[in-house]
N, C-alpha and C positions, 0 to 999 in steps of 0.2 A: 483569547483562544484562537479565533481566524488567524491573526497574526503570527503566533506561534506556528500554527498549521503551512502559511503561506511560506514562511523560511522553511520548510519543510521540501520545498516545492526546489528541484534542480533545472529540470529542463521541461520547455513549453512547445504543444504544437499547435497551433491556430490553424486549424482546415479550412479552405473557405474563405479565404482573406476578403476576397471582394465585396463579403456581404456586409463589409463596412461601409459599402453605397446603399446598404437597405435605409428606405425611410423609417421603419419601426424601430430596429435594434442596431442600426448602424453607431448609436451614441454609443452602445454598449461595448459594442467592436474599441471604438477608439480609445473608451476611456480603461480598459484592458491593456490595452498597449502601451497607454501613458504608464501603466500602474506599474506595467512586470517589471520583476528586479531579478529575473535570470534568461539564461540565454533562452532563445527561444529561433525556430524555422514556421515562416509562414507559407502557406501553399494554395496556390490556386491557378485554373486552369483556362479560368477569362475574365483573367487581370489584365487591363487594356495599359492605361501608363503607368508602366512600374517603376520609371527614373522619377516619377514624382513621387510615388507611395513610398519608395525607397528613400528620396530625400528626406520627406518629412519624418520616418522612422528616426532615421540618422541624429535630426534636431531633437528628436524628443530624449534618445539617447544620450547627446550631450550633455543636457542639460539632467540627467538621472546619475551621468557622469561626476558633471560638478558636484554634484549632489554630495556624492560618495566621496569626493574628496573632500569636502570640509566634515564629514562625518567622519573620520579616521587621521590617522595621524600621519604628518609628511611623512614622504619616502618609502611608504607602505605602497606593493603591487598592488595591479587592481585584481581585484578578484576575478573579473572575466571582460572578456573584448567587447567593447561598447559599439564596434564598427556594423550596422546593417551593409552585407553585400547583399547583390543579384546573382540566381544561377537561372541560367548560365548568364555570363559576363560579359560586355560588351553588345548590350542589347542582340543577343542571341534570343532566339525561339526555341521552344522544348515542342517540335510537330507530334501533331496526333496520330494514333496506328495507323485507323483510316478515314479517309475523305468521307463527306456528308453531299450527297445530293438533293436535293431541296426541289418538293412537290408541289402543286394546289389539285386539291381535291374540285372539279368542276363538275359538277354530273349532266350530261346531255338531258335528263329528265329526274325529277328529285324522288326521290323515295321509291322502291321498287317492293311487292312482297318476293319472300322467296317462294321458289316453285316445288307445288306440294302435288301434283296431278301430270298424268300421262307419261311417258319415257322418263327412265331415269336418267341421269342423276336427278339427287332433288338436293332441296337446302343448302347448305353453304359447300354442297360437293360438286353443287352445280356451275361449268364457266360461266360466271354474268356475261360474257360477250361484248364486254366493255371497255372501254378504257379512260377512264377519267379521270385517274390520276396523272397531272398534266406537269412533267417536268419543267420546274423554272430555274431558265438559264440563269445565273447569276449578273452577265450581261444585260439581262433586261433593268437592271433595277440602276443602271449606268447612263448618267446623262454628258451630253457635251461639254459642259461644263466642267463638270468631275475630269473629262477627259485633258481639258485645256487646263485643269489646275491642280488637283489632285488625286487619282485614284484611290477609291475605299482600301484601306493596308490589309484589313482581314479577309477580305472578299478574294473566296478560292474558289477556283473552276477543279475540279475533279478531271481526271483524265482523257474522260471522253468528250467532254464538254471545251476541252484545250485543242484538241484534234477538231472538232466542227469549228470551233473559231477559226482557227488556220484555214478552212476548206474555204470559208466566209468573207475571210478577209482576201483570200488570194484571188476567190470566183470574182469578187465586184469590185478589187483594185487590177484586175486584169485589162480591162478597156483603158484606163488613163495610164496606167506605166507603158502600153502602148503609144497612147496619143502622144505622152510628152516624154518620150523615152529619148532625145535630147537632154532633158535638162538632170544637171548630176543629182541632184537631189531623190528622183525619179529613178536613175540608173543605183543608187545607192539602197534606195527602198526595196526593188525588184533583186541585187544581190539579197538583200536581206529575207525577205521572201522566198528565195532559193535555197539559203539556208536550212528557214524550219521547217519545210519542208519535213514531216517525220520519216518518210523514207530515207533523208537523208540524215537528217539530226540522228537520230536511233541507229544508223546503218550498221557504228563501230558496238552495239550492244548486244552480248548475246540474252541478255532478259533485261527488261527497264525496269530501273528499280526507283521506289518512291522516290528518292531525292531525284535522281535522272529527270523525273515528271515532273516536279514543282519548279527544279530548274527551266525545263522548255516553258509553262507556262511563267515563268518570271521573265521571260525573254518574251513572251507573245503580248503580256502585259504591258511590257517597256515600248513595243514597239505600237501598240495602239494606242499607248499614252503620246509616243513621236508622231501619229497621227490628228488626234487632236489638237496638237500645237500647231500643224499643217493646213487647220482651219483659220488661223489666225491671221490678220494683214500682216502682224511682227514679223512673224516667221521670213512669210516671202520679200518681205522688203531688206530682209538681211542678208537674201540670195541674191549673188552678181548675177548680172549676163542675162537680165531678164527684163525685159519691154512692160513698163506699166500694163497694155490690154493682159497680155498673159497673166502679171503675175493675178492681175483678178478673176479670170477665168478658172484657172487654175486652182484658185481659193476654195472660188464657189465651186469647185467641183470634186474636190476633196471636202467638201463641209455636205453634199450632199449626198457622197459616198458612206461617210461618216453615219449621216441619221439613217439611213437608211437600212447600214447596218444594225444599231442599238432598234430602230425599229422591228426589223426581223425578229430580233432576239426575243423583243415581250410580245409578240403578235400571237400567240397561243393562247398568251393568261388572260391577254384584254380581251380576243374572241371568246374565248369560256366565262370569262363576267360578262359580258354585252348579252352573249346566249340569255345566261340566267336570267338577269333584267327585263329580256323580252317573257319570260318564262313568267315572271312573277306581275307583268303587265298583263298579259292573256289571259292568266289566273291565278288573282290574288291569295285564293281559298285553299288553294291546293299546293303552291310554291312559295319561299320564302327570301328575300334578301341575303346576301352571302355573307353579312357583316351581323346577320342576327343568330341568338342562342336556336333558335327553333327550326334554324336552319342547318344547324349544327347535328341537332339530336332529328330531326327528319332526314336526314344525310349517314347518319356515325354506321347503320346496320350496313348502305351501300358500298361503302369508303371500306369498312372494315373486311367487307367479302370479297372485294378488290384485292386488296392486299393479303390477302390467303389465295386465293387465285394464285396471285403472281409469288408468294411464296415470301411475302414481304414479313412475315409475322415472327416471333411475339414483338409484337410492339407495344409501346407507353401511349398512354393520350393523356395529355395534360391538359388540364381547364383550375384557375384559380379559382376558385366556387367551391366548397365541401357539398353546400347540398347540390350545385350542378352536375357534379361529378356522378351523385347518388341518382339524378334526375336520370341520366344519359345511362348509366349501369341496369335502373328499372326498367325504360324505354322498351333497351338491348335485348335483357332477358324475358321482358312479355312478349316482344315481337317472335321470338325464337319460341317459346314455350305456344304461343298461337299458332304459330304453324305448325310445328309438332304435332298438335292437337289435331287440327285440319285434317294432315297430311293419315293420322292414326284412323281418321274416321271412312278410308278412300280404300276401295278396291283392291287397289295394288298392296297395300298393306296389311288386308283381311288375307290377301294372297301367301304374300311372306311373312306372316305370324301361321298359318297353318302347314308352311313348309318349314323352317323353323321348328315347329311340334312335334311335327310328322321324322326329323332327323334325330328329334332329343329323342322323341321313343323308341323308335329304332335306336339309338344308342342303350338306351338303358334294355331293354330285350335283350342286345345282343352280350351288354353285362352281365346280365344274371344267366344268360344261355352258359354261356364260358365259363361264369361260377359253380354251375351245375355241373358240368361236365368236370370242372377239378375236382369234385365232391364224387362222383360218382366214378367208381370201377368199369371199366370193358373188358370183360373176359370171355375168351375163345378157346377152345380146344382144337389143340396142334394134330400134326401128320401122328407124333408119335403117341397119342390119346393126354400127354399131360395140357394142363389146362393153363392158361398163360393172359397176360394183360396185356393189351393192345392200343398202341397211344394213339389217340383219336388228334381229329383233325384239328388243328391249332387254327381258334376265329379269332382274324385281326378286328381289332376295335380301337380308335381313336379317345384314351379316353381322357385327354386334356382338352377336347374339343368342346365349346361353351355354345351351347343352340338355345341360351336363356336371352330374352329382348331385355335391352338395358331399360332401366328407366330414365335415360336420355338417348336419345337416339344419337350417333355421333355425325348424323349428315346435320342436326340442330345444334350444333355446340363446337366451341372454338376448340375445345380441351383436347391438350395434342397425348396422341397413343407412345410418346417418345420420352416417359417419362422414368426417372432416377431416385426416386425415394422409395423405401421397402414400403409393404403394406401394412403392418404392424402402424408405423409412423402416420400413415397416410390416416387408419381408421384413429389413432391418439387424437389429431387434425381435424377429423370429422366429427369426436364428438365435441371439441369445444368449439367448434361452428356452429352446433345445437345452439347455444344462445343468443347467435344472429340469424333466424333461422334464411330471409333473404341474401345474406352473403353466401350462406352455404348455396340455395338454390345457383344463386349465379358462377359460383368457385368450379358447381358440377357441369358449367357448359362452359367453362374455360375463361372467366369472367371474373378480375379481383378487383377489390378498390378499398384504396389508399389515401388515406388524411386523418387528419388530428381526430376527427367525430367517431374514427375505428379502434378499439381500446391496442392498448399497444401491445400485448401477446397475438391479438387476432394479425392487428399490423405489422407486428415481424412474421406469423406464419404466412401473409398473403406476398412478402417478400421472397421469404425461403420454396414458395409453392413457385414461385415467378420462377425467378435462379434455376430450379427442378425442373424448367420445364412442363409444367404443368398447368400453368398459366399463359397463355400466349397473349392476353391481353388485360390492360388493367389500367381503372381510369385514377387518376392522380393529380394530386396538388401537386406545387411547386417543391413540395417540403421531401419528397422522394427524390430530386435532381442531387439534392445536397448531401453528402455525403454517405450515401446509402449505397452498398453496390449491387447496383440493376439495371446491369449491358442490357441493349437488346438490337435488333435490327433493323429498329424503325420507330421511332419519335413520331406521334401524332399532335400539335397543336390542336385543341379542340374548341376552337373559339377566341377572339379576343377580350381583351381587359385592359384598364387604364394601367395594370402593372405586367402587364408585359412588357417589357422593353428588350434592348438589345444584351443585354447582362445575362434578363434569365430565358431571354432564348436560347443564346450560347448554353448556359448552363445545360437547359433541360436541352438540344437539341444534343448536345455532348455526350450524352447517353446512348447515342445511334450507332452502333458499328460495335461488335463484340469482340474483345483483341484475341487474336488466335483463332479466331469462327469467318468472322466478316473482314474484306477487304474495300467493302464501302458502307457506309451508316444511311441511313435514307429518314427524310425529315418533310413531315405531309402538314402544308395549311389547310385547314380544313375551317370555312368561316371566320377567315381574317383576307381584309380590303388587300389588293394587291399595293395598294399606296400605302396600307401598314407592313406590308412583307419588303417593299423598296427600303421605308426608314430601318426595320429589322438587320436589313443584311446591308445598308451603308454608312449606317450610323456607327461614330467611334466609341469605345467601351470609355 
């Protein structure tokens, strides 16, 4: 019967090709492949070497090839082209919409309550007056080494981050193209400097457009990789015209240019872990290590109010843990529902619950006032004694206006007012969350979460509520990177794990930048070692 069924079978599309590097079901990937006997397109979008995935496709086809010809009779066509190509061809790249800039979540002090007393704002309306979301240059995760042999191939600077390198490279190689502005090597480097200059590189632009960008950073790249060779004895010993003292002078003085540069670069991420460190030395009770789960979910309420601040949201957070995930989701939602509670028992709130009241009554009096008056006759007797009706004074009343307190206040909850599903669908939605009654709690302050332990109707509605905008945040396995679609504008890692790697960061951080909304994706560590976020972004797929 399978058999019968599988000749049935014309064309295949394997999604996801990569996940033929999963340790669990990678077998299953491959021996799929061995097996198909019709054409088939593979796709994926952090396939690191394709000229070898592609080769071995090729052999396994030949050999399904041979196959087929001692199974039929000479001279018989083949039935379809056995050739695995690449597209694009010629080791081409397919670029993403938009660039990813890449975070660490560092907090000057861990865990904050939100503010439920005194001037408002309160809750997540209020600025935390923070900034901890600490941009890592991609530079920083760049050693000398790399620079003298190979630079990481993936490793993309974003466009602003291309523009501070040139300010970087030009401010600290500006004293030695001076001092040895003699020698051509130096007079070559300073044209080139001149160059990219982006006032001038851009000059002939009237709008820079992505390739434009990746172009000037593919040149800023080439030209600090020509720096790092410049540290080397090789280099300057293949330069004429130069007196032994120089050329070691010289060396040493481009190799301390160099560190100093890459130093610059990570000097933010190591100051906010060293912070921490001293944080969790002073007080063990109260702070947590940046590399632990408890650090993560003491952290995820500050992190996440950040990034609604700054306008960063709906974002993913990913953690490989089903019940982690659920951990960090309970956390989120008690701390939110305790302050609510708080903030409901305060003054200011006894305040506006009776003005609130005091406006719904007044609306509803002035509805039935105006009800009354269409109900009722005004009759006057005219100059000439007949008797006549008199249109009374038209009371404006508002009467789409809601003076009912929600039962989530929206300064305690992420759930965005910008939302695209009718109401009919939404209350269909609300009743079968009645049988999760915690998911529902958390769905109503903007709060969803995603993995295999979430039965799979509730987990497609916590998708389609996401997509709707309705959802601005939502914690998640890896199993949502995969073929699910769920842009958003911000990628949260939410912890480390032995199966992180650089596969399914790309994977899950690919998810950052929504095409047609967003022209940058934004990608936050949060509880992962900055020597795990270097191998992350330099390691080859």
């Amino acid at each position: 019967i399978h058999q019968k069924w599988a000749q049935r079978i014309k064309y295949i599309i394997f999604d996801e090709i990569h996940s033929i590097d999963n340790f669990g079901n990678g077998a299953v990937w491959e021996r799929l492949l061995m097996m198909v006997r019709a054409p088939f397109v593979a796709l994926s979008a952090t396939l690191g070497e394709t000229t070898e995935l592609c080769g071995w496709l090729n052999r396994v086809q030949e050999r399904q090839q041979a196959q087929w010809k001692r199974d039929v009779k000479e001279g018989t066509e083949p039935d379809q082209d056995y050739n695995v190509e690449m597209i694009p061809s010629n080791g081409g790249k397919i670029q993403r919409w938009s660039d990813i800039q890449k975070y660490a979540f560092l907090p000057h002090k861990q865990g904050y309550q939100l503010k439920t007393e005194g001037k408002a704002p309160y809750g997540l309306d209020r600025d935390p007056h923070l900034n901890d979301v600490v941009p890592v240059n991609p530079l920083s995760c760049v050693t000398l080494e790399m620079l003298r042999t190979k630079f990481p191939p993936d490793l993309q600077l974003v466009p602003k981050e291309a523009v501070q390198l040139f300010d970087l490279m030009n401010t600290l190689s500006m004293p030695l193209r001076r001092q040895y502005a003699a020698l051509d090597a130096i007079k070559a480097l300073d044209e080139k400097m001149m160059t990219f200059d982006p006032d001038v590189y851009f000059c002939g632009d009237r709008q820079i457009t992505q390739r434009r960008a990746r172009e000037y950073e593919a040149f800023l790249r080439a030209t600090l990789m020509d720096w790092g060779k410049m540290t080397t004895p090789r280099f300057w010993r293949s330069v004429a015209g130069i007196d032994k003292t120089t050329r070691v002078q010289v060396r040493k003085d481009f190799e301390e240019m160099v560190r100093k540069l890459l130093a610059g670069a990570s000097h933010a991420v190591e100051q906010g872990e060293s912070h921490i460190t001293e944080q969790v030395e002073a007080d063990p009770e109260s702070n947590f290590y940046p590399d632990t789960f408890e650090f993560v979910k003491h952290n995820m309420l500050p992190a996440l109010h950040q990034l609604k601040a700054n306008n960063l949201l709906p974002a993913l957070v990913f953690n490989f843990e089903q019940d982690q995930c659920d951990t960090l989701a309970t956390h989120l939602v008690e701390v939110l529902e305790e302050a609510e509670a708080r903030y409901r028992q305060t003054d200011v709130f006894a305040k506006y619950k009776a003005e609130m009241d005091g406006k719904r009554d007044l609306q509803q009096m002035l509805l039935k006032t105006r009800e009354g008056q269409l109900k009722s006759k005004n009759l006057q007797k005219g100059a000439d004694g007949k008797v006549e009706e008199v249109q009374k004074d038209h009371i404006d009343v508002d009467e789409t206006a809601n003076y009912d307190i929600p039962d989530v206040l929206p300064e305690f909850s992420f759930a965005s007012n910008v939302a695209v599903l009718d109401s009919a669908k939404l209350d269909e939605i609300d009743e079968q969350l009645r049988k999760l009654p915690f998911l529902r709690r958390a769905i109503q302050r903007g709060i969803g979460i995603h993995h295999a332990g979430i039965k799979g109707k509730l987990r497609n509605y916590v998708e389609k509520l996401f997509r709707m905008k309705h959802l601005p945040v939502v914690f998640a396995t890896e199993g949502l990177a995969l073929g699910v679609h769920s842009p958003c504008r911000t990628v949260v890692l939410g912890g480390d794990h032995i199966l992180l790697n650089t596969m399914q960061f790309r994977q899950m951080a690919g998810r950052a930048g929504r095409r047609g909304m967003d022209f940058l994706g934004h990608a936050v560590f949060l509880g992962v070692s900055f020597r795990k976020i270097r191998r992350l972004l330099t390691s080859d797929l």
